[in-house]
C-alpha positions in Angstrom: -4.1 3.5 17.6 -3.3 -0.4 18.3 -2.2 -2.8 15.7 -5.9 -4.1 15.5 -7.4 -0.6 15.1 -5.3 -0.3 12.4 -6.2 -3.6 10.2 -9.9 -3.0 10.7 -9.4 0.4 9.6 -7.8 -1.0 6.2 -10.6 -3.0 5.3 -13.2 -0.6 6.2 -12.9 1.3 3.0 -14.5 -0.3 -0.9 -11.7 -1.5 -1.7 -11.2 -3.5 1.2 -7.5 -3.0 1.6 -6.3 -3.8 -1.4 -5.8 0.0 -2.7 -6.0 1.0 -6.7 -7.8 -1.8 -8.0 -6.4 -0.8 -11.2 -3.0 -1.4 -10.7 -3.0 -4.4 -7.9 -0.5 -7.1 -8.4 -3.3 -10.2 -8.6 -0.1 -12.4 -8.6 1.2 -11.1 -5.1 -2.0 -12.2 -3.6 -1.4 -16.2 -4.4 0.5 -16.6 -1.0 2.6 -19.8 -1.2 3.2 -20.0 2.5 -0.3 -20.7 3.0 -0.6 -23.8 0.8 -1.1 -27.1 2.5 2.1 -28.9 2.8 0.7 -31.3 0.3 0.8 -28.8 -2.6 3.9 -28.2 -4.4 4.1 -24.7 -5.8 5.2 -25.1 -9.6 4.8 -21.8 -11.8 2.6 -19.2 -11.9 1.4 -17.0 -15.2 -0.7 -13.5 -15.4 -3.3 -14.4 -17.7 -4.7 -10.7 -17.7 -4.6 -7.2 -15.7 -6.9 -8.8 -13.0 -6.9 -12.9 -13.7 -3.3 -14.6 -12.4 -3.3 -18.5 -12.0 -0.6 -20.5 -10.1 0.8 -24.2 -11.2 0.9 -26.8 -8.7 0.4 -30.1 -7.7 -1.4 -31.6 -5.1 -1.0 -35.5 -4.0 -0.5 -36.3 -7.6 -3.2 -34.6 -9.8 -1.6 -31.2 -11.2 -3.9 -28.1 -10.0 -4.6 -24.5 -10.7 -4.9 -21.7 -8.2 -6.7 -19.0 -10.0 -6.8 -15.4 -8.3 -9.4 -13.2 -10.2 -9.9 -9.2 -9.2 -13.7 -7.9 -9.8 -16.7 -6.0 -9.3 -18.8 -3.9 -8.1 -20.8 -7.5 -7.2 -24.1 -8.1 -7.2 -26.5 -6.1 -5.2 -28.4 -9.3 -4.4 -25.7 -11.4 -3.6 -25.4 -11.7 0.6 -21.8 -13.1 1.1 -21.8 -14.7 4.8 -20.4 -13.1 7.6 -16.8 -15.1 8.5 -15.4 -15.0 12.0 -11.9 -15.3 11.1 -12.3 -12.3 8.6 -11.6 -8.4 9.9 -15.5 -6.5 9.7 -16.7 -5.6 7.1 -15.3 -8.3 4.6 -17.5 -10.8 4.0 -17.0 -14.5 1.9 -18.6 -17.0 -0.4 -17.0 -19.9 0.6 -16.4 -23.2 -1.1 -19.1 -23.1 -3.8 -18.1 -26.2 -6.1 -18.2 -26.5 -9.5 -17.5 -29.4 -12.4 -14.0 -28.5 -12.0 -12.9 -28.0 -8.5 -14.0 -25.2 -5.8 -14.3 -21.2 -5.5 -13.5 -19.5 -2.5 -14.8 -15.1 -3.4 -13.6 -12.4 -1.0 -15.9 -9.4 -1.1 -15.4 -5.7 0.4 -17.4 -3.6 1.9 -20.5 -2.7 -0.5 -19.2 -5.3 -2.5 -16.7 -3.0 -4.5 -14.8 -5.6 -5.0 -14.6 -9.2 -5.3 -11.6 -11.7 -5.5 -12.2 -15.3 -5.9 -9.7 -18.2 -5.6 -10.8 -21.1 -7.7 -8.7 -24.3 -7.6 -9.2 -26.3 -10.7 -7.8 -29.7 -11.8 -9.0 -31.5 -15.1 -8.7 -34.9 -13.5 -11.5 -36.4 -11.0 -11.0 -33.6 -8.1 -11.4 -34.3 -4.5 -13.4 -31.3 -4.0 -12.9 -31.0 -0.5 -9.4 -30.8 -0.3 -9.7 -28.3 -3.1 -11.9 -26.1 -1.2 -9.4 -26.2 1.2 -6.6 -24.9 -0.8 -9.2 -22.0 -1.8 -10.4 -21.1 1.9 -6.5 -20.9 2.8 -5.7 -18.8 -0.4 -8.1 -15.8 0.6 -7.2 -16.2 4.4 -3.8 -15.1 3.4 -5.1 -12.4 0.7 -7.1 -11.2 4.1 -4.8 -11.0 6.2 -2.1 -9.1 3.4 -5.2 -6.7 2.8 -5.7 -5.8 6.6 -1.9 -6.1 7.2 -1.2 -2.9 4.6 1.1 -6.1 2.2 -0.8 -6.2 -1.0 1.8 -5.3 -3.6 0.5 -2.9 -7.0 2.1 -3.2 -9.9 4.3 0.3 -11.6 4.1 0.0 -15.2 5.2 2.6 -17.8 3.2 5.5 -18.4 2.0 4.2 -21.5 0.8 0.8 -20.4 -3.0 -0.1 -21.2 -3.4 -1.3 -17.4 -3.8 2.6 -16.6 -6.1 3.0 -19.4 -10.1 3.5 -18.6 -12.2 2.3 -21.3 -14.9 3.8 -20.7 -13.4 7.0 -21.5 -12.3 5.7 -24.9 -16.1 6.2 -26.2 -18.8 8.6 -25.2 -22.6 7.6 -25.3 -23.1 9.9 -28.2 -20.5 8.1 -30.3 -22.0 4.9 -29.0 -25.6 5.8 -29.9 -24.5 6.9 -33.3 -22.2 4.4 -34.4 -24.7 1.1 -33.3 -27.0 -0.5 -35.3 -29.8 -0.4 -33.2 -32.1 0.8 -30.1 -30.3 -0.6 -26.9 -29.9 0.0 -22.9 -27.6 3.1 -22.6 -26.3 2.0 -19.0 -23.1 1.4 -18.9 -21.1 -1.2 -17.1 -17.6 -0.2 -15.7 -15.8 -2.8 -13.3 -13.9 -2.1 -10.3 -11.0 -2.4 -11.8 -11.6 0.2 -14.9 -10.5 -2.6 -17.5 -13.2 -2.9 -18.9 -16.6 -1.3 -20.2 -19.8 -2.3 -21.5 -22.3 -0.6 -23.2 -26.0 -2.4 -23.2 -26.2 -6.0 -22.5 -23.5 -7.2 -24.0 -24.3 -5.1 -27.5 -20.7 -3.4 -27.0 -17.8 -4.0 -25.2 -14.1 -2.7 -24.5 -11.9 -4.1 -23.1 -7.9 -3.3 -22.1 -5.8 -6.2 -21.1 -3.2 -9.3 -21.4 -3.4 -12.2 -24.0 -1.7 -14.8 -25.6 0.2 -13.4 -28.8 0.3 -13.7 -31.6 -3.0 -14.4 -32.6 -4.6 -17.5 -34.2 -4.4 -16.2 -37.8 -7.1 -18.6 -38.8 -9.4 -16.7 -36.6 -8.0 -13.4 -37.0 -7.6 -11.4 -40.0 -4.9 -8.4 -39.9 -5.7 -4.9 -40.8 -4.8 -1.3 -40.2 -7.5 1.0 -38.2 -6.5 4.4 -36.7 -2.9 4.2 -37.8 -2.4 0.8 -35.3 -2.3 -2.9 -36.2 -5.5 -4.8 -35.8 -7.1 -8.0 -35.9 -10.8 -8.9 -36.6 -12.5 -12.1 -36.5 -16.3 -12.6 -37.0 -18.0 -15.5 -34.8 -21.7 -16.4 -35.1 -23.6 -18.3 -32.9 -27.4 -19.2 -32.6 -29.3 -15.8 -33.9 -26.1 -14.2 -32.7 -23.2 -12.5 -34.3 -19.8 -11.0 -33.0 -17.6 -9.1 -34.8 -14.4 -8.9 -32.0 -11.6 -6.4 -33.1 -8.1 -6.3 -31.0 -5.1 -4.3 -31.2 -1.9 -5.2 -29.6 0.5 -2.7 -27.4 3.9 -4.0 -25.7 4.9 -7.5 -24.5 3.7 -8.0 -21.4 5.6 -11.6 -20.9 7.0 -14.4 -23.0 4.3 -14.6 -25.6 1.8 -12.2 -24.3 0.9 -8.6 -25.1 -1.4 -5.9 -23.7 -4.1 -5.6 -26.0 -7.4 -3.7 -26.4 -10.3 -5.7 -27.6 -13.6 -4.2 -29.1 -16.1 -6.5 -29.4 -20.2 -5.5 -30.9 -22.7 -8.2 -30.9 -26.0 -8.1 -32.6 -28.8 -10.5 -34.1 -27.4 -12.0 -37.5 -30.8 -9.9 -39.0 -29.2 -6.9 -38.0 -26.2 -5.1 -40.4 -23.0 -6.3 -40.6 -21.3 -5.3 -36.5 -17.8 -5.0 -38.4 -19.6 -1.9 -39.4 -19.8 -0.2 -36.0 -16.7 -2.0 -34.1 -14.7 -0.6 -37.1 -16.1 2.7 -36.8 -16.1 2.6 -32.8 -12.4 0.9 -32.7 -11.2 3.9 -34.9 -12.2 6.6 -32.6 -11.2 4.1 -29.1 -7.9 3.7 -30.9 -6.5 7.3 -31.6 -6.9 7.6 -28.0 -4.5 4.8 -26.8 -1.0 5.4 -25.9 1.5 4.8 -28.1 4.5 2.7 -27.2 7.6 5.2 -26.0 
């Protein structure tokens, strides 16, 4: 098999080359040797499991470079057929926005998706920006079809590894909720996260800023772990959001898992339910070792 029989057949797969979505390092895939030589690589930060952004600064104005992991996309979505890209990845390519421009990546089927999004809060000259995005995923291509994309090992008992949509069965759902709602449930490609109706329930397992704003949150014990609960209302909406931390996952940042029920503010009280679902979600999450 030649060397180009062997990229294409990479990519052929869902996952487009990029292996356990679960566990890919989103980080590895902002390659600095593609940047423009006007960009000056700064920092970078993992702001979750699947979201990493990178720190740089581009003919004065400071910029982000954000790499976020997703999917399954949207069935109706048609991403354009790219010349430079190995069949059958297909691209969104330079869709702008207020704040800069989004470059998306999507595999076969579209299993996945992983969008580059260059932001700066200063007036952004969106077509250089778009640049910086188009050469951000022709390097994540080429690292996909080349067998380089990097996964992260983490202990046995880290969060990344946990599914939440195992955490909770539809019966405990149905019987825990306050009310009548669409029983599909929404798992992403990258099992961090799992919904339950539209946008009634959600879990979620992954990396946040810690500790917690304690204004917000208020502290208290459910299933043996430390948690935190805040209550948010909004229009006819309200949000009861309860999160429990795990182990550092970097200066000032923790894996958590984050419960979060939403129902009309005629409804009963969602703390009810998250605090019942969280309970049984909870006994099933590692333990540190």
């Amino acid at each position: 098999m030649g060397a180009g029989e062997e990229r294409a057949g990479r990519v052929e797969g869902g996952d487009g080359g990029l292996g356990d979505l679960a566990t890919v390092d989103v980080c590895g895939l902002l390659d600095v040797a593609v940047l423009p030589a006007s960009v000056r690589h700064q920092s970078e930060m993992v702001v979750s499991f699947d979201h990493c952004v990178l720190f740089a600064e581009h003919e004065g104005r400071e910029i982000q470079v954000h790499a976020e992991l997703s999917g399954p996309g949207a069935p109706e979505a048609r991403p354009d057929r790219v010349d430079w890209l190995p069949d059958p990845l297909r691209a969104h390519l330079n869709w702008q926005t207020d704040e800069g421009c989004n470059s998306t990546l999507v595999t076969k089927g579209a299993q996945a998706e992983l969008t580059f999004s260059v932001r700066t809060e200063t007036d952004p000259k969106r077509s250089a920006l778009c640049d910086i995005a188009t050469a951000m995923l022709k390097g994540a291509a080429a690292k996909m079809a080349d067998g380089r994309v990097g996964h992260i090992t983490d202990p046995p008992d880290s969060f990344r590894t946990v599914d939440p949509c195992g955490l909770l069965t539809s019966e405990q759902v149905d019987q825990a909720m306050p009310m009548t709602y669409d029983q599909a449930v929404e798992s992403k490609a990258t099992k961090h996260h799992c919904g339950w109706g539209k946008g009634d329930l959600a879990l979620t397992t992954d990396i946040t800023g810690w500790p917690l704003d304690p204004a917000r949150y208020q502290p208290e014990t459910i299933a043996g772990r430390d948690s935190f609960l805040s209550t948010v209302k909004s229009g006819e909406l309200v949000e009861c959001t309860i999160v429990t931390p795990h182990v550092d996952a970097a200066a000032g940042r923790r894996e958590t898992a984050r419960l979060t029920v939403r129902t009309p503010q005629s409804r009963p009280d969602p703390c009810v339910p998250a605090r019942t679902l969280a309970a049984i979600a909870w006994a099933k999450l590692p333990t540190p070792s």
